[in-house]
Jmol script that loads the backbone (N, CA, C; Angstrom):
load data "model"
ATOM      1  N   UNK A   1      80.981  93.980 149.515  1.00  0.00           N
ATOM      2  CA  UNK A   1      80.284  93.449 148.363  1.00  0.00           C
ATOM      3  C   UNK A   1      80.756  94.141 147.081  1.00  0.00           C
ATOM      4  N   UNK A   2      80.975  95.288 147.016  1.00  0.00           N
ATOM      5  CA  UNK A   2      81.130  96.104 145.750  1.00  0.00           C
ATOM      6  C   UNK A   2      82.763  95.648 145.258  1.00  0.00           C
ATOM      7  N   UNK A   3      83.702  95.610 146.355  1.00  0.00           N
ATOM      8  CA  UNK A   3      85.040  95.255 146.300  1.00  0.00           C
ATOM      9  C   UNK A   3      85.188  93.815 145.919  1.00  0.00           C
ATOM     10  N   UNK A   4      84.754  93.165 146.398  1.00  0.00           N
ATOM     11  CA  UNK A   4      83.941  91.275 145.442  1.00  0.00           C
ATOM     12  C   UNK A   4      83.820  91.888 143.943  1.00  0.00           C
ATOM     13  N   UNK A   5      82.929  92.441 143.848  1.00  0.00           N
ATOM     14  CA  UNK A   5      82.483  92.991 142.126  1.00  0.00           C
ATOM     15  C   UNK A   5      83.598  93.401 141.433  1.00  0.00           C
ATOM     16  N   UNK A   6      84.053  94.214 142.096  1.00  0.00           N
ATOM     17  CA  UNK A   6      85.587  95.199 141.074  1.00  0.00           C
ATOM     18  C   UNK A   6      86.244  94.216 140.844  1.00  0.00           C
ATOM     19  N   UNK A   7      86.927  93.756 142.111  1.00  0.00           N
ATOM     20  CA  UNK A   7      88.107  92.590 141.861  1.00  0.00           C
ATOM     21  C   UNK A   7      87.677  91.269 141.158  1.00  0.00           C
ATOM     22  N   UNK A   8      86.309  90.773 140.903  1.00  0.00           N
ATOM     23  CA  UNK A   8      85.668  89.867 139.835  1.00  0.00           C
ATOM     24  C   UNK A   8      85.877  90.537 138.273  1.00  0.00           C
ATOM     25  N   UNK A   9      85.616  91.634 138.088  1.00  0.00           N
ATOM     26  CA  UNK A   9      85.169  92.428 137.123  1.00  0.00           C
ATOM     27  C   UNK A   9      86.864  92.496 136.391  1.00  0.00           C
ATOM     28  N   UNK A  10      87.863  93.093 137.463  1.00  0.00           N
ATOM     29  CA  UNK A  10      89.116  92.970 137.206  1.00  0.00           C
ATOM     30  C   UNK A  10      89.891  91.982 136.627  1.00  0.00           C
ATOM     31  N   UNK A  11      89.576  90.764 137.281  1.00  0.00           N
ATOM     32  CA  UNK A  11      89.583  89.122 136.893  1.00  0.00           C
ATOM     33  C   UNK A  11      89.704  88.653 135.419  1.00  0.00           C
ATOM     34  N   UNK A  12      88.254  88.864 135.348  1.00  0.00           N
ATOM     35  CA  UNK A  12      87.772  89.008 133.862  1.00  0.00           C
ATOM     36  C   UNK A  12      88.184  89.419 132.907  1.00  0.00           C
ATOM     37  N   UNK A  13      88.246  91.039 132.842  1.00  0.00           N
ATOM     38  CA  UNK A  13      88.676  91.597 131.916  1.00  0.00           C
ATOM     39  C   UNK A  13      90.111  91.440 131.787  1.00  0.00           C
ATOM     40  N   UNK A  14      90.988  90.991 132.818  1.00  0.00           N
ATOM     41  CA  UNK A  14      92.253  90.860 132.544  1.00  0.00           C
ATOM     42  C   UNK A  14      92.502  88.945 131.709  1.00  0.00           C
ATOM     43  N   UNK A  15      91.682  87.783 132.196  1.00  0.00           N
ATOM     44  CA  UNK A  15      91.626  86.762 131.753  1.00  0.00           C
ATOM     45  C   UNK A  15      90.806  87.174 130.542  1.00  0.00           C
ATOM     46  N   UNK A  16      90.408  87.854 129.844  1.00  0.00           N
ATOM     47  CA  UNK A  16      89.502  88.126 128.531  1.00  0.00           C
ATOM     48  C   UNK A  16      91.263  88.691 127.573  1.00  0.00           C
ATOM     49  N   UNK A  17      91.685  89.443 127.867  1.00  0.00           N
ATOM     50  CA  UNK A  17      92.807  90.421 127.521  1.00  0.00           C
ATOM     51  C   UNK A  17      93.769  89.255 126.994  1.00  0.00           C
ATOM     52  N   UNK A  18      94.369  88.598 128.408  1.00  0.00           N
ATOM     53  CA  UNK A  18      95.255  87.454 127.958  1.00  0.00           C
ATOM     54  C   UNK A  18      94.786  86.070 126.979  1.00  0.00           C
ATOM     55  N   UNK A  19      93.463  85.922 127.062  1.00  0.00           N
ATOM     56  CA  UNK A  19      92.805  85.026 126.040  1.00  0.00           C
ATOM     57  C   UNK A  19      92.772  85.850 124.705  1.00  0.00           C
ATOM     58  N   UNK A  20      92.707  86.755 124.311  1.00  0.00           N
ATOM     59  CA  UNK A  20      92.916  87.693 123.029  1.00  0.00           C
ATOM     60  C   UNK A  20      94.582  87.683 122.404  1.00  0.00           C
ATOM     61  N   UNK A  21      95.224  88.367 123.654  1.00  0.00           N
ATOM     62  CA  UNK A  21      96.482  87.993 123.017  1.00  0.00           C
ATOM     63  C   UNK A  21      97.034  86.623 122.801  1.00  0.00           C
ATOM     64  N   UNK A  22      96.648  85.249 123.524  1.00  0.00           N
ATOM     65  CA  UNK A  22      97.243  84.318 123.007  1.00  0.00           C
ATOM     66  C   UNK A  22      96.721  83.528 121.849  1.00  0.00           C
ATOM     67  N   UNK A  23      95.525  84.179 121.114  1.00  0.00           N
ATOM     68  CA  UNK A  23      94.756  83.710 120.130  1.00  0.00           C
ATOM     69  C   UNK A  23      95.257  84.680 119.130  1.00  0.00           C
ATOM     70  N   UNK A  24      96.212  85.829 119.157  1.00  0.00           N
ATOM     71  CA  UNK A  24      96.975  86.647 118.125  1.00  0.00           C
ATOM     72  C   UNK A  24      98.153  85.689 117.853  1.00  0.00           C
ATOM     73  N   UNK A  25      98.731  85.049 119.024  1.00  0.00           N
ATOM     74  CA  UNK A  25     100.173  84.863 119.168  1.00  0.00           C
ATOM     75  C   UNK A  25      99.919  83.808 118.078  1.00  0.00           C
ATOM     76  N   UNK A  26      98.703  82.817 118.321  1.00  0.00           N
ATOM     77  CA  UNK A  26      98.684  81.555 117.630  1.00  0.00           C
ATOM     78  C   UNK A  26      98.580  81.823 116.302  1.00  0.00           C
ATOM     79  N   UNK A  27      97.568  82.544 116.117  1.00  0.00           N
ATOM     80  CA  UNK A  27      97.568  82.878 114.637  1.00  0.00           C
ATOM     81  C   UNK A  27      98.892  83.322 113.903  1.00  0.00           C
ATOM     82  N   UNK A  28      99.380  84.174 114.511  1.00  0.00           N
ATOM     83  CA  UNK A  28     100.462  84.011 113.725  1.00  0.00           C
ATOM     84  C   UNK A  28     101.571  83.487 113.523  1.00  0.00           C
ATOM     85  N   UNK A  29     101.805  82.494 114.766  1.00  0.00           N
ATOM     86  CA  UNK A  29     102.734  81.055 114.656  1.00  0.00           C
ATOM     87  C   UNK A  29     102.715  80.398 113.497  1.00  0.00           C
ATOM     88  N   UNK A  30     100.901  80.112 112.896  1.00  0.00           N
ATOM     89  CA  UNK A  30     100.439  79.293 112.436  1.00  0.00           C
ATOM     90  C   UNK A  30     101.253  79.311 111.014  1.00  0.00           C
ATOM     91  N   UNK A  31     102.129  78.281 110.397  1.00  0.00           N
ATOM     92  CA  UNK A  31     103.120  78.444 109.138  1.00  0.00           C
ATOM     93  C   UNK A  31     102.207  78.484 107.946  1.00  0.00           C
ATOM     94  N   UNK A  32     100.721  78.023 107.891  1.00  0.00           N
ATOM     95  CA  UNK A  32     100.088  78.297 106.291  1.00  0.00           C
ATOM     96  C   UNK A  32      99.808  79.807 106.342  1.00  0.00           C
ATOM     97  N   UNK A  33      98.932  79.881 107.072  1.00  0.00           N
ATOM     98  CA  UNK A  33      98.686  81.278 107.740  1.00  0.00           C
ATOM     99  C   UNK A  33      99.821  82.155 107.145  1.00  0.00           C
ATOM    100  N   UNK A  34     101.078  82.486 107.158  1.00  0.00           N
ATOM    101  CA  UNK A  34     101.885  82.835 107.767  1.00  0.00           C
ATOM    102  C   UNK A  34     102.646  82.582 105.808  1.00  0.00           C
ATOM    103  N   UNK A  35     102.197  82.026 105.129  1.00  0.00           N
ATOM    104  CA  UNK A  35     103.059  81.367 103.786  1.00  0.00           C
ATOM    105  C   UNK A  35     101.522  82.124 103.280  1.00  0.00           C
ATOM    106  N   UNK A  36     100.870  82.095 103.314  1.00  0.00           N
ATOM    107  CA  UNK A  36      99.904  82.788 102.395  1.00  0.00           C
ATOM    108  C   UNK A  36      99.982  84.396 103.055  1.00  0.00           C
ATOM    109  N   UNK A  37     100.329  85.130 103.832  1.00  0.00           N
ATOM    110  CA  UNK A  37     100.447  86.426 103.834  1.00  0.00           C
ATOM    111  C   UNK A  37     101.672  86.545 103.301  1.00  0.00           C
ATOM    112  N   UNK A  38     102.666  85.823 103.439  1.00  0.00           N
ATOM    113  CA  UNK A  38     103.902  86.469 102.444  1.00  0.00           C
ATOM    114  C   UNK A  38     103.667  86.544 101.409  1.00  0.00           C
ATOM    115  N   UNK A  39     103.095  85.305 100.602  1.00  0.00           N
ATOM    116  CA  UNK A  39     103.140  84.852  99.281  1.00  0.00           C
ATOM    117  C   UNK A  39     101.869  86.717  98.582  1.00  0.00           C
ATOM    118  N   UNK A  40     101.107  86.546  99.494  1.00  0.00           N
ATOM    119  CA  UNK A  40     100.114  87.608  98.843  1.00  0.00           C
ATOM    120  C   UNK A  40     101.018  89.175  98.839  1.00  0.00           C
ATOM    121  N   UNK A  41     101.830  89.141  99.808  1.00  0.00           N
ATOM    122  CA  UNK A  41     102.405  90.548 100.165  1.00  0.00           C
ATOM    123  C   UNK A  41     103.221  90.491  98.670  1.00  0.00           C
ATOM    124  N   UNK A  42     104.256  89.334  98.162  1.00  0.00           N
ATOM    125  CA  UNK A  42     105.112  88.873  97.742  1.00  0.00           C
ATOM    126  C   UNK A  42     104.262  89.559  96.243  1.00  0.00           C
ATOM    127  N   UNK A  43     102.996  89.173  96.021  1.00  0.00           N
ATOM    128  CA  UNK A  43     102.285  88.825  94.677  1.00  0.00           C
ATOM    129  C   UNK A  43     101.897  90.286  94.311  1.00  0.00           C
ATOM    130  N   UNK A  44     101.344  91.410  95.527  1.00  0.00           N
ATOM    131  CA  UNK A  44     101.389  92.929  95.442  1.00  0.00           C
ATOM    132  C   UNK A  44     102.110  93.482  95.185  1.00  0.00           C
ATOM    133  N   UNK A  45     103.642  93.559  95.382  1.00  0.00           N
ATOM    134  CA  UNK A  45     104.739  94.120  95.492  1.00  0.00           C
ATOM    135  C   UNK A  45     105.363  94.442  94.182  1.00  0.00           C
ATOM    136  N   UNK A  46     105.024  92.565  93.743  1.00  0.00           N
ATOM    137  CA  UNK A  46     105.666  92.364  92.093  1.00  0.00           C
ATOM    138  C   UNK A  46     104.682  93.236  90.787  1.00  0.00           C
ATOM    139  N   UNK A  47     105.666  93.374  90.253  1.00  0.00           N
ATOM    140  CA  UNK A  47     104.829  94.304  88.888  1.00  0.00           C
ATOM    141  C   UNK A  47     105.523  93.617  87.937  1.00  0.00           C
ATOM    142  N   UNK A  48     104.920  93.269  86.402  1.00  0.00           N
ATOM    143  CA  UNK A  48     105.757  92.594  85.084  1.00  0.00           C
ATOM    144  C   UNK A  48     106.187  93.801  84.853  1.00  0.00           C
ATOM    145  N   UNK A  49     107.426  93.302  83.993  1.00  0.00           N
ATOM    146  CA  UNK A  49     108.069  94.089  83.252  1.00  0.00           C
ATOM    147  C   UNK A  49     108.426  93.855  82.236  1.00  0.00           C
ATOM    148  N   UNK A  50     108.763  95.116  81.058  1.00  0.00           N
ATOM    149  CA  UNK A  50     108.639  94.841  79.719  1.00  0.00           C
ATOM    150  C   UNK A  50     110.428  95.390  79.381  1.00  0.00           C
ATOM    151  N   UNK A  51     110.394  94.849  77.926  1.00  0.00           N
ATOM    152  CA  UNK A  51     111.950  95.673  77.278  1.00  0.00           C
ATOM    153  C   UNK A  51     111.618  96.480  76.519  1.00  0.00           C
ATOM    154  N   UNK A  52     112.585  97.838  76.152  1.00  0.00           N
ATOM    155  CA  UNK A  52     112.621  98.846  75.807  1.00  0.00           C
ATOM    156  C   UNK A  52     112.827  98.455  74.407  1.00  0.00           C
ATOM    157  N   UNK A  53     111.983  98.667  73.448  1.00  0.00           N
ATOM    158  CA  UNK A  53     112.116  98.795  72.388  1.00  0.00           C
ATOM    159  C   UNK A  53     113.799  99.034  71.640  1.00  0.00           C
ATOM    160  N   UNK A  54     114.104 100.063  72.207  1.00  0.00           N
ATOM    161  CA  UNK A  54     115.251 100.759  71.476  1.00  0.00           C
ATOM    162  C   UNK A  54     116.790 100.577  72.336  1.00  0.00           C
ATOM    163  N   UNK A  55     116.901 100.539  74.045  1.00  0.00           N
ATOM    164  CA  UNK A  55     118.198  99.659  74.432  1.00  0.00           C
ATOM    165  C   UNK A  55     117.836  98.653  75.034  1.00  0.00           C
ATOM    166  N   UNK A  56     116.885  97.923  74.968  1.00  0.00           N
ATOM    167  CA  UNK A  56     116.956  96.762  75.414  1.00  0.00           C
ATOM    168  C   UNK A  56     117.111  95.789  77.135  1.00  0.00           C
ATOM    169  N   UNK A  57     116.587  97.557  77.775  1.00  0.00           N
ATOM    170  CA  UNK A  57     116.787  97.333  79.159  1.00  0.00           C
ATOM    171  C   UNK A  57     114.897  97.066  79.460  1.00  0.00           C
ATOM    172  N   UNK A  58     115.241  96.297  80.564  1.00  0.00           N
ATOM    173  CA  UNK A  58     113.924  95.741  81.728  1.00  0.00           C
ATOM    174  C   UNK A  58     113.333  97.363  82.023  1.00  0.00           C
ATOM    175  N   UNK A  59     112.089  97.609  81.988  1.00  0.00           N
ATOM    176  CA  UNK A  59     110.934  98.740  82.960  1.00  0.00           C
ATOM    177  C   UNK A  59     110.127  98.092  83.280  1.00  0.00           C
ATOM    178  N   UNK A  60     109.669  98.592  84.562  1.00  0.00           N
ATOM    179  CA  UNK A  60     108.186  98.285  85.114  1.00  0.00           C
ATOM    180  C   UNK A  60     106.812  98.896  83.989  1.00  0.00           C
ATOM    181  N   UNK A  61     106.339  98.076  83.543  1.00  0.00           N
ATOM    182  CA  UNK A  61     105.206  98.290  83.098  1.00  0.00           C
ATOM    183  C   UNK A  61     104.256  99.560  83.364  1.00  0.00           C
ATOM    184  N   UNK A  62     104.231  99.856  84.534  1.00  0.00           N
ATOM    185  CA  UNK A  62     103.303 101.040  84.749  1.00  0.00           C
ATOM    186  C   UNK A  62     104.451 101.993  84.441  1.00  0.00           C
ATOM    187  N   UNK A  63     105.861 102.465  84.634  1.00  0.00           N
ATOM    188  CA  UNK A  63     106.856 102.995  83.982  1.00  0.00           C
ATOM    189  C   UNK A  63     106.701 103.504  82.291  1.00  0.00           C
ATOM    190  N   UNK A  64     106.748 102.273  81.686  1.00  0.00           N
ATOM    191  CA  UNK A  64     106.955 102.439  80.300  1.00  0.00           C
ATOM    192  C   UNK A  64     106.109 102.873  79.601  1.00  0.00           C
ATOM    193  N   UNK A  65     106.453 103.811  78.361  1.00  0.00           N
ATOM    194  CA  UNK A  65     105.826 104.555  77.564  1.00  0.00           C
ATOM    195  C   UNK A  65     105.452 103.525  76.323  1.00  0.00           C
ATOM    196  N   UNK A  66     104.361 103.634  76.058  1.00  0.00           N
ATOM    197  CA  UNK A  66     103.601 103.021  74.905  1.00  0.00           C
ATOM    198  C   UNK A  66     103.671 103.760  73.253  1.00  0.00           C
ATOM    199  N   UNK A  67     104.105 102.780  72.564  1.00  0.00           N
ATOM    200  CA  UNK A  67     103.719 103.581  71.099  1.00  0.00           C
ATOM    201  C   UNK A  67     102.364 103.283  71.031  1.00  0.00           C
ATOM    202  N   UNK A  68     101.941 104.052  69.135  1.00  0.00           N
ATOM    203  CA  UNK A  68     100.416 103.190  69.245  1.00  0.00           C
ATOM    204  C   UNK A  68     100.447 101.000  68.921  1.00  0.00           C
ATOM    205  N   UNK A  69     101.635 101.110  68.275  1.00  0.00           N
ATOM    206  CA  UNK A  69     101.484  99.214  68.378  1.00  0.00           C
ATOM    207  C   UNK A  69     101.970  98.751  69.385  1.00  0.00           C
ATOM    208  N   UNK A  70     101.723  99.333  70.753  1.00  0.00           N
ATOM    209  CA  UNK A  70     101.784  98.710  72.006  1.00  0.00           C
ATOM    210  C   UNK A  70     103.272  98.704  72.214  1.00  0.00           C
ATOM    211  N   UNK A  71     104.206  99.162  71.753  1.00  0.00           N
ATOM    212  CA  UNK A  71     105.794  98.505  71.828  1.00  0.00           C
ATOM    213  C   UNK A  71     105.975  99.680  73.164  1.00  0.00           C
ATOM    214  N   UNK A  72     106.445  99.043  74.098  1.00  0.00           N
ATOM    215  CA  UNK A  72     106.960  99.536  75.045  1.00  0.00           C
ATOM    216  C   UNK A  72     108.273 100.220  74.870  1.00  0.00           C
ATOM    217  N   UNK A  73     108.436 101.292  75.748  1.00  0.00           N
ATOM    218  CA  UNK A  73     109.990 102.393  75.545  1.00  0.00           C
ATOM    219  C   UNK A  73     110.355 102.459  77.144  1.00  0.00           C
ATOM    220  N   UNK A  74     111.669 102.792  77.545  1.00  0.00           N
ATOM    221  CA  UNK A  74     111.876 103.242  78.634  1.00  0.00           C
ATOM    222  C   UNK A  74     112.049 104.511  78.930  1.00  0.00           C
ATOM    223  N   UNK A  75     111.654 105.675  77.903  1.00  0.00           N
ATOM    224  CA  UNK A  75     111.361 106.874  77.798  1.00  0.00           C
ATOM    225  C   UNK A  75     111.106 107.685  76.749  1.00  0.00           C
ATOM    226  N   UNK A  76     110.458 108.889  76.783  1.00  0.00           N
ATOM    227  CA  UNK A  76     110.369 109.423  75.555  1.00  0.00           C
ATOM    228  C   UNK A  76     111.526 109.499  74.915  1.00  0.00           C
ATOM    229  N   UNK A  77     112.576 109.529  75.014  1.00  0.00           N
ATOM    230  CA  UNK A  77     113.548 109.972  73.981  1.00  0.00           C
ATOM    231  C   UNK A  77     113.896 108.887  73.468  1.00  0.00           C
ATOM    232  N   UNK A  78     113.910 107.497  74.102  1.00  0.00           N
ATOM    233  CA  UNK A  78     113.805 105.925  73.304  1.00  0.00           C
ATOM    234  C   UNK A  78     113.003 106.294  72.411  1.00  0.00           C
ATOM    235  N   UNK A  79     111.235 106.632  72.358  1.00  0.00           N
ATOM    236  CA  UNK A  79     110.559 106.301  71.247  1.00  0.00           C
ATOM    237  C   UNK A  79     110.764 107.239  69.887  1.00  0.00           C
ATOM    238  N   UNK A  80     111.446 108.354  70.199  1.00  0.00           N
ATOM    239  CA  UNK A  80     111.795 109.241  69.119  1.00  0.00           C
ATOM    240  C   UNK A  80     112.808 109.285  68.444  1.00  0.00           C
ATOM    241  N   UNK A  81     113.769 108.378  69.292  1.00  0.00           N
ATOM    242  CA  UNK A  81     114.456 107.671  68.704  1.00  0.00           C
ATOM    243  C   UNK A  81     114.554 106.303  67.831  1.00  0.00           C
ATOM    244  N   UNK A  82     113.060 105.699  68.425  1.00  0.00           N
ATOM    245  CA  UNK A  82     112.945 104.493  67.547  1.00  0.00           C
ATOM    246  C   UNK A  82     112.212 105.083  66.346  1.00  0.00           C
ATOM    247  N   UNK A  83     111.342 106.018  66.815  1.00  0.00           N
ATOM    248  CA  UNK A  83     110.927 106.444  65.469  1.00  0.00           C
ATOM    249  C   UNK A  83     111.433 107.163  64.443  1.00  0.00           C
ATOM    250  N   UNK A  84     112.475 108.212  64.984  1.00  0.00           N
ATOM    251  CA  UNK A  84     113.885 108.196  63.698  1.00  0.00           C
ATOM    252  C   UNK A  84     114.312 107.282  62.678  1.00  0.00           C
ATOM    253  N   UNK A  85     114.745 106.111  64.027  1.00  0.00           N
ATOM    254  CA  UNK A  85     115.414 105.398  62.912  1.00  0.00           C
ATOM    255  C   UNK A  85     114.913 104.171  62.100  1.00  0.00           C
ATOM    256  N   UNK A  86     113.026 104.408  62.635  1.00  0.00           N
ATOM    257  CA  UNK A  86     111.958 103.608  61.843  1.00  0.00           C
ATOM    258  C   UNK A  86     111.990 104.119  60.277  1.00  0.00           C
ATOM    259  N   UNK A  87     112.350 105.524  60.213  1.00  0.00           N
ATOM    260  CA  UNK A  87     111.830 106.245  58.949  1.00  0.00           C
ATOM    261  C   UNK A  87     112.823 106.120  58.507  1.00  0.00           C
TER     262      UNK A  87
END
end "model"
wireframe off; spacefill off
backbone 0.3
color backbone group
């Protein structure tokens, strides 16, 4: 009787196991599924970017140094340089 139980019990939990993994597999077959986690991974990843005041190269935004009228630099020595040759 107890050996009925285990090997039922065994059954189960192994048909529970394989019903879990083939409800992973599907999900992630699934192509919307599957176009909206890229697209979101895709949308985290990206950062805007601004031009350097003074050569005119692309920085990442969290990168770039701010004057006070917002003009973005790609480093301090850009803005002390723009501000040199402001004056």
């Amino acid at each position: 009787m107890i050996v009925r139980l285990i090997v039922f019990i065994a059954i189960f939990f192994t048909a529970w196991w394989l019903y879990r993994k083939f409800i992973t597999f599907k999900g992630e077959q699934s192509p919307a599924k599957s176009e909206k986690a890229k697209s979101s991974k895709k949308e985290e990843s990206q950062e805007s970017m601004v031009r350097c005041e003074e050569c005119q190269t692309f920085t990442p935004r969290s990168h770039a140094i701010h004057d006070q009228e917002a003009r973005p630099f790609c480093s301090a020595e850009h803005l002390k340089q723009f501000n040199k040759n402001a004056l």
